[in-house]
C-alpha positions in Angstrom: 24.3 -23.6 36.2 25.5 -21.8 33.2 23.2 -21.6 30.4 23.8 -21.2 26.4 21.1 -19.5 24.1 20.7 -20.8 21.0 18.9 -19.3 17.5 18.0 -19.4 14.6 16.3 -16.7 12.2 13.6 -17.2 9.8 13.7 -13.4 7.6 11.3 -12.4 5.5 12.2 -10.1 2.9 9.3 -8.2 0.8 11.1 -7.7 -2.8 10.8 -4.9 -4.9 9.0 -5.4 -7.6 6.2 -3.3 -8.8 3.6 -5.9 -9.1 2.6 -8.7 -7.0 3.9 -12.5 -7.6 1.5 -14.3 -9.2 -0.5 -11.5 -10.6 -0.5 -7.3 -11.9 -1.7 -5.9 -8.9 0.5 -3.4 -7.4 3.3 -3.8 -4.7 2.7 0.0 -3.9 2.7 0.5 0.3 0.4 2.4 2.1 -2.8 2.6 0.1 -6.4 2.6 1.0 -7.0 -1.0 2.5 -8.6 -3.6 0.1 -7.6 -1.6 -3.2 -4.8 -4.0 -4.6 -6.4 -7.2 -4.9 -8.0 -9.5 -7.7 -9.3 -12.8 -8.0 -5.9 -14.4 -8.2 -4.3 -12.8 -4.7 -7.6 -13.5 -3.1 -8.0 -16.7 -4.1 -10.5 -16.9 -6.5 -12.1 -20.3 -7.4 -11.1 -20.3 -11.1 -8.1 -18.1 -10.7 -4.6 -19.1 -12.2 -1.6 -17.7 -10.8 1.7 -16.7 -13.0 4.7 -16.6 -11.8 6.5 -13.3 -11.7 9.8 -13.5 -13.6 11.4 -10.7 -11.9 10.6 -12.4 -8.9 12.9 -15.6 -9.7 15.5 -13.0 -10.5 15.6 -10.9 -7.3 15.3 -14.9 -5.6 18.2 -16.1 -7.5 20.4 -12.9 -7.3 20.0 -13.0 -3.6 20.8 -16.5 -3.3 24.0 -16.0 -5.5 24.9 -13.0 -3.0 24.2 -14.9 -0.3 27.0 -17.8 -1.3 24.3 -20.1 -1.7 23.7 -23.1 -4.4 21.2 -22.2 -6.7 18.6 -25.4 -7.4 18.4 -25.7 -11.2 14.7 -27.6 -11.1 12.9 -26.1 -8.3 9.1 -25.6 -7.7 6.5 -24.5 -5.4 4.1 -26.1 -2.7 0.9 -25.4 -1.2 1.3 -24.4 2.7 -2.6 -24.8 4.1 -3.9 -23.0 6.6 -6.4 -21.0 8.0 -6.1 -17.5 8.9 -8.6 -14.5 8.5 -5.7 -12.3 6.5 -5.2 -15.5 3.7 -8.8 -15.6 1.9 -7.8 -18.9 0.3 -6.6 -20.5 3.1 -3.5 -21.4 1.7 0.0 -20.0 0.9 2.1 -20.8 -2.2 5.6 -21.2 -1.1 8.4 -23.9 -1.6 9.4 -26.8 0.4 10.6 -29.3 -1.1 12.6 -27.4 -3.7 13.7 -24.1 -2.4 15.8 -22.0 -4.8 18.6 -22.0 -2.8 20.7 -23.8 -0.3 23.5 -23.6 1.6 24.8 -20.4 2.0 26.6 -18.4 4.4 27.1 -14.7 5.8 30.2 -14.0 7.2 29.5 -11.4 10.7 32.0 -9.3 13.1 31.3 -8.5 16.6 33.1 -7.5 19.6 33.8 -10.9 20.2 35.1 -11.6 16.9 34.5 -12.8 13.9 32.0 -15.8 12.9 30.1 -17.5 10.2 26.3 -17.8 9.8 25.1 -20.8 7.7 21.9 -20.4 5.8 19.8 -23.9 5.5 17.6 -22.1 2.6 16.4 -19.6 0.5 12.7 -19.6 -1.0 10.3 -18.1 -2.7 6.5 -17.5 -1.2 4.0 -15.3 -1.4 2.9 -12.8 1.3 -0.6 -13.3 3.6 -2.8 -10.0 4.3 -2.6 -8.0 7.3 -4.7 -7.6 10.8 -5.8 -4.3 12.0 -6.7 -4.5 15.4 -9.2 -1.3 16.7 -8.4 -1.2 20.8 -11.7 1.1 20.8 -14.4 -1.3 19.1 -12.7 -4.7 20.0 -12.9 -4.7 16.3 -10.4 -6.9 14.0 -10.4 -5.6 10.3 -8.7 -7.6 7.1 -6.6 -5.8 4.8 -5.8 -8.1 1.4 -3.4 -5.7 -0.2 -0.1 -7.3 1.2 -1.7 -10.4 0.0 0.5 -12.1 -2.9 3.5 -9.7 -2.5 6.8 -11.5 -3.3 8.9 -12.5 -0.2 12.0 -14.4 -0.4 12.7 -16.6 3.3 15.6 -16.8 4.5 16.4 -19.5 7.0 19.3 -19.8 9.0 21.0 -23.1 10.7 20.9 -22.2 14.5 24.3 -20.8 14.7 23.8 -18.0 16.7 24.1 -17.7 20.2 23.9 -14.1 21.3 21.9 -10.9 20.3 24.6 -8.8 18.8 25.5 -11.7 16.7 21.7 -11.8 15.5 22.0 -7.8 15.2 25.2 -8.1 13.1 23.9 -10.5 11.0 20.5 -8.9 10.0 22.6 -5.6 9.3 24.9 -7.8 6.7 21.4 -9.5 5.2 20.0 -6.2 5.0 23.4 -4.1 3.6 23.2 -6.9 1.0 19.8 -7.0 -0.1 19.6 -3.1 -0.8 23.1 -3.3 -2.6 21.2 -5.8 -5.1 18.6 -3.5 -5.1 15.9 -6.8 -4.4 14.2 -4.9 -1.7 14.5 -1.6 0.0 14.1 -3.5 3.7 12.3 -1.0 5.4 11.5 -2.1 8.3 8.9 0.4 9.4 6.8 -0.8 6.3 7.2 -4.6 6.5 10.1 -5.2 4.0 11.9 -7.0 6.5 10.5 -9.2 8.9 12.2 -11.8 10.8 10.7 -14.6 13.6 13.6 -15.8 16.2 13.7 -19.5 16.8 15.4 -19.8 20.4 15.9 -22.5 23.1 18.0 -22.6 25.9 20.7 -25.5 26.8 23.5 -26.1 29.8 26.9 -24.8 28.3 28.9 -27.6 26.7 25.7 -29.6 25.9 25.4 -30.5 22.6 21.4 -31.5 22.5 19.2 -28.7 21.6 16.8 -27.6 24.0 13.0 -27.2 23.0 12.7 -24.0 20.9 10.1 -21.2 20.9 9.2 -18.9 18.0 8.6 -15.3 18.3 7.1 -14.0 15.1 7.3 -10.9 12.8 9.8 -8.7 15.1 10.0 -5.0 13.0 13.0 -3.8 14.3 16.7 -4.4 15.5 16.0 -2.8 18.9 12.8 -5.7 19.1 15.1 -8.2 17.9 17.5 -7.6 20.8 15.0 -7.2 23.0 12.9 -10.3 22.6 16.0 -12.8 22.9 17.2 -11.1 25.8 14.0 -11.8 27.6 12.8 -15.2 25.9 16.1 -16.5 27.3 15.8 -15.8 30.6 12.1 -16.3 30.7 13.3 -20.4 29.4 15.6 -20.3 31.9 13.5 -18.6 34.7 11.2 -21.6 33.9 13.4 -24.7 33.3 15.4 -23.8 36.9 12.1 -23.6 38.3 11.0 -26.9 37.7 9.2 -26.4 34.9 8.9 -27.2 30.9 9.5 -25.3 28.0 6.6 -25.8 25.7 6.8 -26.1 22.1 5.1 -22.8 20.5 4.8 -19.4 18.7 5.3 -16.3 20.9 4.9 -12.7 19.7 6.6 -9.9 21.1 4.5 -7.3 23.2 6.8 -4.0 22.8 4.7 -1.8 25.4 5.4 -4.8 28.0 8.7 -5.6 26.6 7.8 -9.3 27.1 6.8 -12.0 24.6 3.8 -13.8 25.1 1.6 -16.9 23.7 -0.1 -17.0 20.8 -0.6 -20.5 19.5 1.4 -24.2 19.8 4.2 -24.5 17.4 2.6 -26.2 14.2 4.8 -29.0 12.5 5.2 -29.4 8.5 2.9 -32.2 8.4 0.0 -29.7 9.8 0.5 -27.7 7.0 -0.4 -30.5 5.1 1.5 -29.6 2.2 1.7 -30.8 -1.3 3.2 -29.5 -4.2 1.3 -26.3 -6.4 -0.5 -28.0 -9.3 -0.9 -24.6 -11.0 2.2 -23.7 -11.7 4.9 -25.6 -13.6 7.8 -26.5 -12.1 11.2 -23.5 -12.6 14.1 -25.2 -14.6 17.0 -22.5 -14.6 19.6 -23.3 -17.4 23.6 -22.3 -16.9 23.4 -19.3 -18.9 20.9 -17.8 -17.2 22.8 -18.4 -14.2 25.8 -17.1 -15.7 24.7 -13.8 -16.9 22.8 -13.0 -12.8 26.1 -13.6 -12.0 27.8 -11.4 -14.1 25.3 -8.3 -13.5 25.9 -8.8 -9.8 26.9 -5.4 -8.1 29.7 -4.1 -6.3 28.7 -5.1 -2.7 29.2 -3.4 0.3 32.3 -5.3 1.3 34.2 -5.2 -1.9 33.2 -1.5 -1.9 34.8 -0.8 1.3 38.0 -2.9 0.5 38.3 -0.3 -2.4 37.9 2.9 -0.8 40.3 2.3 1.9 42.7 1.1 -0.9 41.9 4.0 -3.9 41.6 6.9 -1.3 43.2 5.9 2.0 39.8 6.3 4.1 40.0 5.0 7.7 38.1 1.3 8.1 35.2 3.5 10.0 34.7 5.8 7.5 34.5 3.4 5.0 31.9 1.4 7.0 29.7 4.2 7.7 29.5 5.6 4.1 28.6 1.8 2.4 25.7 1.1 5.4 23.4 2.3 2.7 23.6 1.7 -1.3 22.1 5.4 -1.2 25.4 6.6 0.7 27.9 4.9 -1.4 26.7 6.5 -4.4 26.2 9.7 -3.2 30.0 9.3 -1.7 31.0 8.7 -5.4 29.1 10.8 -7.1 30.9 13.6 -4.9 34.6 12.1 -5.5 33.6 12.8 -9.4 32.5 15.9 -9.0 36.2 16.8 -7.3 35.3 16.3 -3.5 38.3 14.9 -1.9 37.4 11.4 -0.3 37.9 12.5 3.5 35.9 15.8 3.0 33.4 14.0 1.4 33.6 11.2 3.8 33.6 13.5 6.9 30.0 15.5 5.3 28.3 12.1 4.7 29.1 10.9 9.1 28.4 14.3 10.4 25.6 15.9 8.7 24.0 13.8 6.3 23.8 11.0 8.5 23.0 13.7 10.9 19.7 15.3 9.1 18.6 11.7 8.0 18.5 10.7 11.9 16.6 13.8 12.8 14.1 13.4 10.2 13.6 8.9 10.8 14.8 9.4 6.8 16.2 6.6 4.3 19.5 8.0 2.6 17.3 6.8 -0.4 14.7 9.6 0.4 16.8 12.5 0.5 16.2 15.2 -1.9 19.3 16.5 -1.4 22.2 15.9 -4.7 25.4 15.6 -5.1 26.4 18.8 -6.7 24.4 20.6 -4.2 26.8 19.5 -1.5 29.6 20.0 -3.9 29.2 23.4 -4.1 28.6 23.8 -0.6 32.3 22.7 0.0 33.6 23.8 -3.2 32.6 27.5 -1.2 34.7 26.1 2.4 37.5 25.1 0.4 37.5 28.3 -1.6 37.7 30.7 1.9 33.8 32.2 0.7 32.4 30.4 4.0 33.7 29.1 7.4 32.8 25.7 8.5 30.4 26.4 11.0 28.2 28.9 8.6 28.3 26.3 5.6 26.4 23.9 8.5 23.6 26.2 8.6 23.2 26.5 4.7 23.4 23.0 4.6 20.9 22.5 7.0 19.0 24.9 5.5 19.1 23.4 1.9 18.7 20.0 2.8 15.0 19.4 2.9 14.8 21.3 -0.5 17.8 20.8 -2.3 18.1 24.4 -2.7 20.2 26.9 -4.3 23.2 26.9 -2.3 25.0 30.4 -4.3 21.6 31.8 -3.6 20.7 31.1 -0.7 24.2 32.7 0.6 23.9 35.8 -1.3 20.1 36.0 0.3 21.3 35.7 3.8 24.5 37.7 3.3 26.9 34.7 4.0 29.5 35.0 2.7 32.8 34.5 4.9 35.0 38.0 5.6 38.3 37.9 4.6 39.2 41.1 5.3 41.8 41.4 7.3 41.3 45.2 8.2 37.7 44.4 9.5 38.7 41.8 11.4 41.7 43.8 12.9 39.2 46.1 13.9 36.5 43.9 15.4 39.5 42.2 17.6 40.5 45.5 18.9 37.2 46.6 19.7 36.4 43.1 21.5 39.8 43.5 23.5 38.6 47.0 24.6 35.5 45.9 26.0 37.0 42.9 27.8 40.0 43.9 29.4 39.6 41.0 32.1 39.2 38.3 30.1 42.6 39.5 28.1 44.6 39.8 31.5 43.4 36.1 32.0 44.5 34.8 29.1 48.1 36.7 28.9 48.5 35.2 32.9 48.2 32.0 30.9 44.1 31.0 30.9 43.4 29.6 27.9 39.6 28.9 27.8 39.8 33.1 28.1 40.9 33.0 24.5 38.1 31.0 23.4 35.9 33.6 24.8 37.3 36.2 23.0 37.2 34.5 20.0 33.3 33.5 20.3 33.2 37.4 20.7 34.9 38.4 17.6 32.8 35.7 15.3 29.6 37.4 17.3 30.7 40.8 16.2 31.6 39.6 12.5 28.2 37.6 12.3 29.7 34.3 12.1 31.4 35.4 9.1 34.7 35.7 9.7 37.5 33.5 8.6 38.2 31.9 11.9 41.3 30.8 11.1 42.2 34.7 10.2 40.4 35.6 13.3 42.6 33.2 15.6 46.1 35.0 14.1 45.3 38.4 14.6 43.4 38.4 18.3 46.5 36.2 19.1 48.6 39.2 17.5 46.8 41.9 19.4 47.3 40.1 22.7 51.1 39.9 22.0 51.2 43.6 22.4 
């Protein structure tokens, strides 16, 4: 039998504000645990929560980005439950009245092109986090994530493979950054996202009974975990047996998802609206001016560049993956870059050196102008290529001095064509063979002899200069 994976996403997105959603403390990541709480994130009896308004913003923007219908009278709802990492038992979030609906995300993969429906957008607050200690058996709670803004994103079940799941958290996540709403980095918990997934025969058209595997970090453990909760289902079902209603988590040192507890249902949450916080009535001007302050996104940007400066469809992907990359891009094309060169820099070794380093293009501390001059020098004939690839990567960490930093190391590219006469003739004296092989027609020789010459010159040489005149010498 042929089988058809089906699934849908639940993403959480941490938003970037600086303080929490319902009260001061700081959103700051990576602090002592316990040190960014109150009475309000904890749960306080007594405690009155206030709704952030940047929050709403970042909520609506997103929603608006997301081709969504923004719900004019919303509010929010008490989810109970009760976990060690959620002092008060309970989670403000939105049920009945999420701020938006109905949106979509348009996705390419090999297979082509498709279109992800979104059920729902809303607004909740975050729970704390578990530290588990393998040496003492020990469990420890850490409030600080406790109350920091998340927006939920919830798909219909639409997709049916992992690289459409892959393309479509890369679009979500190329979106939210261009609104600046949250830096989704996934190695600190911005973006979380639990896969819904059930199995079915092809063709069938009733939906099979659905697992969910929770807070996967990454793309690769997004992949991953549908790969094998599928053909675990399917293992299972053409075994004889029955898929069982429940929430998984994904074990990445056994690359396998496991149990953790049966699938809760709504009315377990027992939910009822918030009675401490009045219910959000947006009015049409509000709405109009978020939509107006909307950014360039990603797509848009990339329709532009292919049509302003003629940059392949590649290029133009690679350099608007990242808000960080797109400005940088521009910022060079005003100081005088031309597009491809400045194109070309940002895919080799920018993206390089970020790679190397697990870096965002947002934590760089290399500029614009730095680069700038760095190819301003190529272009000008005062370095070769492959030298200005070792100041760069020599700069980059820094942001250092590139003018300096040449004059320093003696760098600068020889244009002399009387020293690199010389050096040619000298490295055609002391290999006579590998000239004889490349006049009898063997042309890797004349690489060697090349590589020679730019050892003799110290990298320095002008290898285009170089090429003419060794080519000129072997004439003779």
């Amino acid at each position: 039998m042929t089988w058809e994976t089906v699934i849908g996403l639940e993403t959480h997105v941490e938003l970037a504000t600086r303080t929490k959603i319902f009260c001061s403390c700081t959103t700051e990541f990576g602090s002592p645990p316990n040190t960014h709480c109150c009475p309000v994130c904890t749960g306080m009896p007594g405690a009155l929560p206030v709704l952030n308004r940047r929050v709403l913003e970042f909520a609506v923007k997103a929603g608006l980005a997301l081709n969504c219908s923004i719900t004019r009278h919303s509010g929010f709802d008490r989810k109970n439950y009760f976990y060690p990492d959620l002092p008060k038992a309970y989670q403000i979030s939105q049920l009945y009245l999420p701020i938006a609906r109905n949106g979509r995300v348009d996705v390419r993969t090999q297979a082509g092109d498709k279109t992800i429906r979104i059920h729902e957008l809303h607004m909740e607050e975050d729970a704390g986090k578990l530290a588990h200690d393998p040496a003492t058996g020990l469990t420890r709670v850490d409030c600080n994530r406790c109350g920091v803004p998340l927006i939920e994103i919830v798909t219909q079940p639409d997709f049916r493979t992992a690289e459409e799941v892959t393309a479509y958290l890369e679009a979500l996540k190329e979106t939210l950054q261009y609104l600046g709403v949250s830096d989704c980095k996934m190695q600190e918990g911005s973006l979380r996202c639990d896969v819904n997934l059930s199995v079915r025969p092809a063709g069938s058209g009733e939906l099979g009974t659905r697992t969910e595997m929770k807070n996967l970090g990454s793309f690769r453990a997004v992949a991953r975990a549908i790969k094998y909760e599928a053909a675990r289902q399917i293992q299972l079902i053409e075994g004889g047996g029955r898929v069982v209603q429940e929430t998984r988590r994904w074990d990445e040192d056994r690359n396998a998802s496991l149990p953790m507890r049966v699938k809760e249902n709504a009315q377990d949450y027992r939910y009822f609206p918030e009675p401490d916080i009045p219910p959000i009535r947006l009015s049409e001007e509000y709405l109009d001016a978020l939509r107006a302050a909307q950014p360039e996104l990603a797509q848009a940007k990339r329709a532009r560049y292919q049509r302003e400066y003629g940059l392949p469809e590649y290029d133009c992907r690679m350099i608007t993956s990242h808000r960080a990359l797109a400005r940088f891009f521009e910022a060079l094309v005003e100081l005088g870059v031309p597009p491809k060169q400045g194109a070309n820099w940002i895919m080799g070794e920018v993206l390089g050196a970020l790679s190397q380093r697990a870096m965002e293009p947002g934590d760089m501390k290399l500029t614009p102008p730095t680069l700038a001059r760095l190819i301003a020098l190529v272009g000008e004939g005062r370095l070769n290529r492959n030298t200005a690839v070792k100041v760069f990567e020599a700069v980059f960490d820094r942001d250092g001095d590139v003018d300096a930093y040449v004059r320093a190391h003696g760098l600068e590219q020889v244009n002399d064509d009387a020293l690199v006469r010389e050096a040619c003739a000298e490295v055609l004296a002391v290999n006579p063979r590998s000239a004889a092989d490349y006049r009898s027609g063997k042309e890797k020789a004349f690489g060697f002899l090349v590589g020679q010459v730019m050892r003799e010159l110290k990298g320095r040489a002008n290898p285009q200069r170089v090429n003419a005149i060794l080519k000129e010498l072997l004439m003779q």
